[in-house]
C-alpha positions in Angstrom: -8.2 -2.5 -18.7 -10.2 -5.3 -17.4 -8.5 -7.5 -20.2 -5.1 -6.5 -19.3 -5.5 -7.7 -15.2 -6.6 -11.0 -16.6 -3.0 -11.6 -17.1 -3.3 -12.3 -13.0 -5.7 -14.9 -13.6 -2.5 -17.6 -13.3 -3.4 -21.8 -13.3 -2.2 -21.2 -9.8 -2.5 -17.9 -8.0 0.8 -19.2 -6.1 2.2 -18.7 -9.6 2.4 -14.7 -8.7 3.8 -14.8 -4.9 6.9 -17.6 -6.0 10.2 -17.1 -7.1 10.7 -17.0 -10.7 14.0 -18.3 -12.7 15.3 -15.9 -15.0 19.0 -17.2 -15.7 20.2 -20.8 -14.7 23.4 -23.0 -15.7 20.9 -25.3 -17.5 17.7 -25.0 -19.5 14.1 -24.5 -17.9 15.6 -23.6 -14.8 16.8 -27.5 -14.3 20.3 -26.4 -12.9 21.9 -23.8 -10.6 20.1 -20.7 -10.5 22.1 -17.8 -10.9 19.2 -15.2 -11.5 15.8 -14.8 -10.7 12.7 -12.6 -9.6 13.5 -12.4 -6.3 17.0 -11.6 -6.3 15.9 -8.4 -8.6 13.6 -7.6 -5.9 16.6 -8.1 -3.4 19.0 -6.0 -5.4 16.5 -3.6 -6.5 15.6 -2.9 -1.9 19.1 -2.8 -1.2 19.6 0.3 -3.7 16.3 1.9 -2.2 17.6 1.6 0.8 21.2 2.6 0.9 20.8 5.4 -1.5 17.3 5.8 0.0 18.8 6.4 3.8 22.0 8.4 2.7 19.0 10.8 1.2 16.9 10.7 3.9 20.3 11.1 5.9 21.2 14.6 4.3 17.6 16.2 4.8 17.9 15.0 8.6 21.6 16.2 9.7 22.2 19.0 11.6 22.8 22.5 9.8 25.6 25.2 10.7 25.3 27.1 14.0 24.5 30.5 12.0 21.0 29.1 11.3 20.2 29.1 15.2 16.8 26.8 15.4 16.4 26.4 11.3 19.6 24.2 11.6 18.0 21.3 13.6 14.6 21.0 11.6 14.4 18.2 9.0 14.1 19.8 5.7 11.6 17.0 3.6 8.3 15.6 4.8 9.3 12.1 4.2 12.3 12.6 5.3 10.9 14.2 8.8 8.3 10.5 8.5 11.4 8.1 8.3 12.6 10.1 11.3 9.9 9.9 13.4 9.6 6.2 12.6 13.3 5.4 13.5 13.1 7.6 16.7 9.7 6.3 17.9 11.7 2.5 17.0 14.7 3.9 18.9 12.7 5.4 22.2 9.8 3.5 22.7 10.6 0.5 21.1 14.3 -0.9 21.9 15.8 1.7 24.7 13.7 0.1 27.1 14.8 -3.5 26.4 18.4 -2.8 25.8 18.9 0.0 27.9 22.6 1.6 27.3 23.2 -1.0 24.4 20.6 0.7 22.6 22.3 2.9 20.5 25.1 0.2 19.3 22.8 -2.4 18.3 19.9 0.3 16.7 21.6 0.6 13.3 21.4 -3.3 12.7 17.4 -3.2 14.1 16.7 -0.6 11.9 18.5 -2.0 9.4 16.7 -5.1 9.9 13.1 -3.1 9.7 13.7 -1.4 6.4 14.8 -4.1 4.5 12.1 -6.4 5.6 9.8 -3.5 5.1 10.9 -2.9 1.8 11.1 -6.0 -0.1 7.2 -6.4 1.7 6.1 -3.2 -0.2 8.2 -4.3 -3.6 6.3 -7.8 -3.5 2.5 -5.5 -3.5 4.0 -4.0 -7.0 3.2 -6.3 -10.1 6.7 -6.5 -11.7 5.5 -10.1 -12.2 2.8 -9.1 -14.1 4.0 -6.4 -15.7 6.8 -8.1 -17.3 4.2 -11.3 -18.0 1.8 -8.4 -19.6 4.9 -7.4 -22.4 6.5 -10.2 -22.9 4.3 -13.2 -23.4 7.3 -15.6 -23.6 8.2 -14.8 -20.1 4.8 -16.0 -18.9 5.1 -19.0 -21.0 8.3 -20.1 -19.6 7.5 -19.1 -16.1 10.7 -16.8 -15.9 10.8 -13.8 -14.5 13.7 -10.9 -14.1 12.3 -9.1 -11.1 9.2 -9.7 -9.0 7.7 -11.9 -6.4 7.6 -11.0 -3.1 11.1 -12.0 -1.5 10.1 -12.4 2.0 7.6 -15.4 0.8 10.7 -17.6 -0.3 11.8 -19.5 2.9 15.4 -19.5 2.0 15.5 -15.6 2.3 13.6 -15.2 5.7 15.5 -18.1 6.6 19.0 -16.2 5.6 17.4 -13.3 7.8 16.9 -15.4 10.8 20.5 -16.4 10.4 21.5 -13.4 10.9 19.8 -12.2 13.4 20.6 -14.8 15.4 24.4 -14.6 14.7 23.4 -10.9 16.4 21.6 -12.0 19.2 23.9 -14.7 20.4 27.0 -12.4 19.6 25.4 -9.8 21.8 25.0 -12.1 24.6 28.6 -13.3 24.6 30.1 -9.9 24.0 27.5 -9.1 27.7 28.3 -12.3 29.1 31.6 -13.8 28.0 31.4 -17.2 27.0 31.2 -18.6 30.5 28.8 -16.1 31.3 26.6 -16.8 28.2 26.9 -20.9 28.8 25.6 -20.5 32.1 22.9 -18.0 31.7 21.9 -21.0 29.6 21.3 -23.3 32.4 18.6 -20.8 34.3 20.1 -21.3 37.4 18.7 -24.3 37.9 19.8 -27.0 40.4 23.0 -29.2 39.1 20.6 -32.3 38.5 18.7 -30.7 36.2 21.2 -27.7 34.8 22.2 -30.3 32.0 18.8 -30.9 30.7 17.8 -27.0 30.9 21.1 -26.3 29.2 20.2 -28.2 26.4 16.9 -27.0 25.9 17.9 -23.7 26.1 21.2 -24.3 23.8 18.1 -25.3 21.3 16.4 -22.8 21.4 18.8 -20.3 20.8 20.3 -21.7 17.6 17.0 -23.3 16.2 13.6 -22.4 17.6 14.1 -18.8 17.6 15.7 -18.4 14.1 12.5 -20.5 13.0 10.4 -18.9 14.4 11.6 -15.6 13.1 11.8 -17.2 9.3 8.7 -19.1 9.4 6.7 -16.3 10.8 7.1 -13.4 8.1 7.3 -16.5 5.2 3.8 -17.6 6.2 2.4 -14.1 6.6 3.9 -13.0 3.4 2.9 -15.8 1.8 -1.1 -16.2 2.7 -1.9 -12.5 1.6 -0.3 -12.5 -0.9 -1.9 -15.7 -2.8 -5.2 -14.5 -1.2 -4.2 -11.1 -3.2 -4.2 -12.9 -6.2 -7.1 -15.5 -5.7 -9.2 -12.8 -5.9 -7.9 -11.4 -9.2 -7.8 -14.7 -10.6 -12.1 -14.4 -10.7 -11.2 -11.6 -13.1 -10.2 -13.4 -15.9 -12.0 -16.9 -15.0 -15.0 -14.4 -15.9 -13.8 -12.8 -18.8 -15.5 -13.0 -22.0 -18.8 -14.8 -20.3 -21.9 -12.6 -20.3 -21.6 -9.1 -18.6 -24.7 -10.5 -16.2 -21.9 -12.6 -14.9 -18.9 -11.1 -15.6 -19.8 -7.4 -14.3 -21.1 -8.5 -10.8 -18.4 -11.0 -10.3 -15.6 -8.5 -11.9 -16.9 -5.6 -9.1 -16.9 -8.0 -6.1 -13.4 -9.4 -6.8 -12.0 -5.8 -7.4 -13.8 -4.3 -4.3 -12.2 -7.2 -2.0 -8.8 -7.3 -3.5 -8.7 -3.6 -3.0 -9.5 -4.1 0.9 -6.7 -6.6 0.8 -4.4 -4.8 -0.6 -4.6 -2.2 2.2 -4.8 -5.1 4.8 -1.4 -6.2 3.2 -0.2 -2.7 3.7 -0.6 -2.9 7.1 1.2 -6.3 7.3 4.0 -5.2 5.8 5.0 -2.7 8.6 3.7 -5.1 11.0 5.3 -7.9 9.6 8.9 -5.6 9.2 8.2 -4.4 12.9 7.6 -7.8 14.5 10.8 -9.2 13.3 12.8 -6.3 15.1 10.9 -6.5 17.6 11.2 -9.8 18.1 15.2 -10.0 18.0 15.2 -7.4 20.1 13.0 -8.9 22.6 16.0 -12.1 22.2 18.8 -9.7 22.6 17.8 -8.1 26.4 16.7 -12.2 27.1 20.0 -12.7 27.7 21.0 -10.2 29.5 19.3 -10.4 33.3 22.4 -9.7 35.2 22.2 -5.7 33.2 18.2 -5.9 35.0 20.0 -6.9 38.3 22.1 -3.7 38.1 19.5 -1.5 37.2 17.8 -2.7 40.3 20.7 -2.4 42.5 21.6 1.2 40.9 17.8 2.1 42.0 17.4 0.8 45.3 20.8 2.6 46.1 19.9 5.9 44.3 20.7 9.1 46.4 17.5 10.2 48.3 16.1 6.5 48.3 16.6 6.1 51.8 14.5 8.9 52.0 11.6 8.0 50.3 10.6 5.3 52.2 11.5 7.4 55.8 
């Protein structure tokens, strides 16, 4: 067993977090790349998810009247734990940012959390590894069909943060009209300086927050990952040297990789959570004048009068 997770020991424990080329237009991955590891991992969360949710979907809907209370309890444990997830994301989470837009924009956001969840969990599993393990000409020419972790390469967090910034901004000028959403840009500050915070603002809106979003679960993804396999590496640097070595050495690096492992758990939901979070957090930024109402609605509510007599 020992011999067979030495396959991990890599020249580069990057080697097991990055994208590997399975199909390009030229040899040794020199040309256009038209398949690799992490678009199997992409394909492979996309069918976990849609057929996933349309599962999770049928054990959640409401059953005929004639079944009185049985008709409104979720039928499948999981089923009932991806429900209290998405309603604890729906409740506590984004309705009270986004108030009554909450339950337009929550299938994107969730959305948005599964995937990113997903693909985190399907970069812990070593398809990498696996494939590197049974085919030793893989490993040799660095290709790979599935496997990675998709959220480490840049280009697909950064294809995320495209998106969710196409959402964020569209929101706002859906709220705000285009006028609206120009100005809200300028703070309200004085005309001498409106240009300048324009500008800044204009900025961060179609740069800094879409970085921030991409570089944020890349890094993350990326520095447990390698740390993941650092440790495994020890594995087979030791293998085949004296068991007074090997054994101690061998325990220590299994024993840590195992508390990483569920560390990296945790990131993932974190990780997945902080990202909707996050463009949630962008969506009700630009959206003050919706605050202003709420206020107005509650300082004229009926009784109000009242309650400061």
């Amino acid at each position: 067993m020992l011999k067979s997770l030495s396959i991990l020991a890599a020249d580069n424990p990057a080697d097991h977090v990055y994208n590997h080329v399975f199909w390009s237009t030229e040899p040794h991955g020199q040309g256009m790349w038209l398949w690799s590891g992490n678009m199997g991992n992409l394909i492979l969360s996309g069918i976990i998810l849609i057929f996933g949710m349309m599962w999770v979907a049928s054990k959640i809907k409401t059953g005929p009247a004639s079944q009185g209370a049985e008709a409104y309890i979720t039928r499948n444990k999981t089923a009932h734990l991806i429900e209290v997830i998405c309603v604890y994301l729906r409740e506590e989470v984004v309705r009270p940012l986004l108030h009554d837009r909450t339950n337009k924009l929550m299938p994107f956001l969730w959305t948005i959390f599964f995937f990113i969840l997903i693909n985190n969990l399907l970069g812990l599993f070593p398809f990498l590894d696996i494939q590197h393990l049974f085919f030793p000409s893989m490993k040799a020419n660095h290709t790979a069909f599935i496997g990675g972790t998709a959220t480490q390469n840049i280009w697909v967090t950064a294809s995320l943060a495209i998106i969710a910034a196409l959402v964020f901004n569209g929101a706002a000028i859906a709220r705000l009209g285009i006028g609206g959403y120009f100005k809200h840009l300028t703070g309200g500050a004085p005309l001498i300086v409106a240009p300048l915070i324009f500008m800044l603002e204009l900025f961060g809106q179609i740069l800094i927050k879409p970085v921030a979003l991409a570089v944020r679960l890349f890094a993350n993804m990326t520095a447990g990952h390698v740390l993941l396999a650092t440790l495994f590496m020890f594995v087979g640097t030791v293998w085949g040297r004296p068991l007074l070595l090997s054994g101690p050495v061998t325990l220590v690096s299994f024993l840590g990789a195992s508390a990483i492992l569920l560390l990296e758990l945790f990131v993932a939901f974190l990780q997945a959570f902080i990202f909707m979070f996050l463009t949630t957090v962008f969506i009700s930024l630009m959206d003050h004048h919706d605050e202003h109402g709420h206020e107005h609605e509650h300082g004229h509510a009926p009784g109000h009068e009242h309650a400061h007599a």
